[in-house]
C-alpha positions in Angstrom: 4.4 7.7 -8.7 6.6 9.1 -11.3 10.1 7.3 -11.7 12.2 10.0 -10.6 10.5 10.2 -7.2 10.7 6.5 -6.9 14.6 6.8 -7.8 14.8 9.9 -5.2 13.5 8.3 -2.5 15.7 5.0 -2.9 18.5 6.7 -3.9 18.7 4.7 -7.4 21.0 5.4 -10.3 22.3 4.3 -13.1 25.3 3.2 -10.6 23.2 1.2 -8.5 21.6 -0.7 -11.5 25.0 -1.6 -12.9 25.8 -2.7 -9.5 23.2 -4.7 -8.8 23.4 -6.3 -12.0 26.7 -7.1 -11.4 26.1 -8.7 -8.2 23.4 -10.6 -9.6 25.8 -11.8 -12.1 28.8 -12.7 -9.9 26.0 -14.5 -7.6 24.6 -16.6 -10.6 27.9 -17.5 -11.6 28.3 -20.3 -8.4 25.3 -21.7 -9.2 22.5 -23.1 -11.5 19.4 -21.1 -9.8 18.1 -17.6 -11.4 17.5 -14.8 -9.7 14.9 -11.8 -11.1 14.6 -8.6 -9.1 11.2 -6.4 -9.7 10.4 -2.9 -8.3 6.8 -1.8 -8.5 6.1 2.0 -7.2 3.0 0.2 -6.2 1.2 -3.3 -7.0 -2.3 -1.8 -7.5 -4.4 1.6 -8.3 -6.5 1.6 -5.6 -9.0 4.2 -6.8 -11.8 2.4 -5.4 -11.0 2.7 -1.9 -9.3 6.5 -2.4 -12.6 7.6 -3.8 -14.2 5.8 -1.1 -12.3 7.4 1.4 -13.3 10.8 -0.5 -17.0 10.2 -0.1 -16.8 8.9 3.0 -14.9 12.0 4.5 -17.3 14.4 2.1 -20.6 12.6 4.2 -19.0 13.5 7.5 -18.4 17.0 6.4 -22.2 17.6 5.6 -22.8 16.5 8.5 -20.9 19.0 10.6 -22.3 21.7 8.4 -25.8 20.7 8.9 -26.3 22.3 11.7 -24.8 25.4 11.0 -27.4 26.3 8.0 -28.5 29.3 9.8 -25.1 31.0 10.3 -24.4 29.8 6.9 -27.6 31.3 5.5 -26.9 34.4 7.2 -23.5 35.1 5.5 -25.5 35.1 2.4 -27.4 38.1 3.9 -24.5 40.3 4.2 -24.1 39.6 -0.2 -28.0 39.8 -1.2 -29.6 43.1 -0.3 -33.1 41.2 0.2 -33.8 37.3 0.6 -31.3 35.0 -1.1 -32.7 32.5 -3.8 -33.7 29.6 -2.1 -31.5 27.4 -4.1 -28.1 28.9 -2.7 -27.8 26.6 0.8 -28.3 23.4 -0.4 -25.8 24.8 -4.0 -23.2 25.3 -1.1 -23.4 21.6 0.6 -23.2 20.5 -3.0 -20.1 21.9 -3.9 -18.5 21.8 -0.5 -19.4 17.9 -1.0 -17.5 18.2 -4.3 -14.4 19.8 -3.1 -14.1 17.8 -0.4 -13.6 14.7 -2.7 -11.5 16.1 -5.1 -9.1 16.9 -2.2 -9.2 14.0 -0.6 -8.7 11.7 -4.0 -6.2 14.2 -4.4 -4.2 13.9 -1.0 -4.9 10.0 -0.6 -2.5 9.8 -4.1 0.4 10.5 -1.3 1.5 7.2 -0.3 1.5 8.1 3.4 -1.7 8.8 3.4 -2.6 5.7 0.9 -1.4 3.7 3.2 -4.2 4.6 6.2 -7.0 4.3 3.9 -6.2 0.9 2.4 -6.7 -2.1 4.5 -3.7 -3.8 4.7 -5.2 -7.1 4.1 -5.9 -5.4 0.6 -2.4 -4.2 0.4 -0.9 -7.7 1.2 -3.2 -9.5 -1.4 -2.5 -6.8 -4.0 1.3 -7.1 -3.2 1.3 -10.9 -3.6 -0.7 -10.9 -6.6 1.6 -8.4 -8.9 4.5 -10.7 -7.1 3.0 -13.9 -8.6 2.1 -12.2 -11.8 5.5 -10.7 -12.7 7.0 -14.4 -12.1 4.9 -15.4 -14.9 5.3 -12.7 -16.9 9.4 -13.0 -16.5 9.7 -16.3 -17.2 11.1 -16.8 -13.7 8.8 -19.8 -13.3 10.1 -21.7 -16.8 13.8 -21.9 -16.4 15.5 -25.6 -17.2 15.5 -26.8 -13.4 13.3 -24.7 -12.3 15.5 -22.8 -9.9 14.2 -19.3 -10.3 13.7 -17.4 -7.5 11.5 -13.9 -8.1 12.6 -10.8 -5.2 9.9 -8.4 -5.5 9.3 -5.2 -3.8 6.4 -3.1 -4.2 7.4 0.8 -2.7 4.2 2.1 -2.1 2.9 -0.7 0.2 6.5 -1.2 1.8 6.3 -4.9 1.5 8.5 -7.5 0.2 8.0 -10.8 -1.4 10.4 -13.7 -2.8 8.6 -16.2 -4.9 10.4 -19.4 -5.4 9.7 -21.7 -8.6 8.9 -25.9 -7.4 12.3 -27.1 -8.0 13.6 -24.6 -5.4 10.6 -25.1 -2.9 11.5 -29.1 -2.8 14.9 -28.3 -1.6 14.6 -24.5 0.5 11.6 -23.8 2.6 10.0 -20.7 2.3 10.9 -19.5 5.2 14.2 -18.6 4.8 13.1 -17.0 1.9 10.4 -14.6 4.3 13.4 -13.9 6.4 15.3 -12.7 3.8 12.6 -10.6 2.2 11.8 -9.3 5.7 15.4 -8.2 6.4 14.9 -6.5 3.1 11.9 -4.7 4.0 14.1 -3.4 7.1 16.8 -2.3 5.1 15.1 -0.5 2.8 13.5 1.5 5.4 16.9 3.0 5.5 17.0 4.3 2.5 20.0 3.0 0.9 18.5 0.4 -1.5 21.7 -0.4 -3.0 23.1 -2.2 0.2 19.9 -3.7 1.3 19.5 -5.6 -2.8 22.9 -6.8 -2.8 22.9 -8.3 0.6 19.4 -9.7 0.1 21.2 -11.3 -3.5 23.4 -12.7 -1.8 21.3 -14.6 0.9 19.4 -15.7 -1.6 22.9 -17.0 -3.5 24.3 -18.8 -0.7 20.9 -20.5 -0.2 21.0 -21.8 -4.3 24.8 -22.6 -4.3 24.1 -25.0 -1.3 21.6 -27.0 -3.2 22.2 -25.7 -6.9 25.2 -25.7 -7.2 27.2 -24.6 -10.7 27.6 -26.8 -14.0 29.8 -27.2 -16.7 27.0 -25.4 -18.9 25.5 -22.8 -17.0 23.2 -20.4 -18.9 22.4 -17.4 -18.0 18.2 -17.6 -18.4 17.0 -14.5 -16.9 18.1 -11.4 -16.8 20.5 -10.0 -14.1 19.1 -6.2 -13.4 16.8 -4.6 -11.3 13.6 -4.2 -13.4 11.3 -1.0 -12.5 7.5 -1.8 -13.4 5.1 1.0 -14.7 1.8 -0.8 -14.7 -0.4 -1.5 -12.4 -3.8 -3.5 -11.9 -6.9 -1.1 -10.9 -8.7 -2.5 -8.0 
């Protein structure tokens, strides 16, 4: 998914960056914990199970049209004046097989559709690896106390994680992290993506001010903004 669609559909600007940031920022400043946000327009190419799909759906259509060889064979009459070559028939299952999986590969690409042809216990794993591997890749996990927490969403599979590093997990248990990542979820269903990050930065703040709470020297270790990721693992 191309950036601009990704902004289009969550209604993100360069407003809502600065925003965020900004929020991130003022939330940081009451307390020693770290907070990284991450948007992926999707934690995965699934190619193997769109092309699946394909194949799959291209099998079933021979299988309708098996039966109908003789009808089909008989609209070849009305284009050969005497008997067709005998290679025509089984030339037109092969490239009906052939369209039909270019247009399915083609159509699974729309994330509605993506989303009935991968099983969700895929999606979830796929979701919660990118998740984990982004909060290595940021640095989220190396930060003095460790008191980094990671918010990642990941648009195509509309789920939502929030990885915390060990210093936070002694203190905060996770599951006041899931309830804040599913009230995330929820509010990004509603499109305005602005509101739903900056209340979910907040939670998350109140919950690190309560048990990490500001110093005298307070470094800011991670950066503030909303980060939009391009890659993505093939699986």
């Amino acid at each position: 998914m191309k950036k601009k669609t990704l902004y289009k559909k969550l209604h993100l600007n360069d407003q809502v960056f600065e925003n965020i940031k900004k929020t991130v920022a003022d939330v940081e400043s009451k307390t020693t914990g770290e907070i990284a946000l991450a948007l992926a327009p999707e934690s995965a190419h699934y190619s193997f199970w769109e092309l699946l799909a394909a194949n799959i759906f291209a099998a079933f259509l021979l299988l309708v049209l098996l039966p109908f060889s003789e009808s089909i064979r008989g609209l070849y009459h009305l284009i050969y004046w005497q008997n067709e070559p005998g290679w025509i028939i089984p030339v037109f299952y092969v490239i009906s097989a052939f369209i039909a999986v270019v247009l399915v590969f083609y159509l699974a690409n729309i994330p509605a559709i993506d989303r009935l042809i991968i099983p969700s216990a895929v999606r979830r794993s796929c979701v919660t690896h990118r998740a984990f591997r982004y909060f290595t890749e940021s640095g989220v996990y190396d930060t003095a106390e460790h008191s980094g927490i990671l918010i990642f969403v990941s648009f195509m599979e509309k789920q939502v994680r929030i990885i915390a590093d060990r210093g936070i997990s002694q203190k905060i248990s996770q599951d006041l992290w899931n309830l804040i990542a599913d009230e995330l979820a929820e509010n990004l269903k509603k499109g305005d993506a602005e509101a739903a990050f900056t209340n979910a930065i907040k939670k998350c703040g109140q919950l690190l001010a309560e048990n990490f709470p500001n110093h005298e020297e307070n470094p800011n270790e991670l950066a503030d903004g909303l980060v939009v990721l391009e890659d993505a693992e093939w699986y």
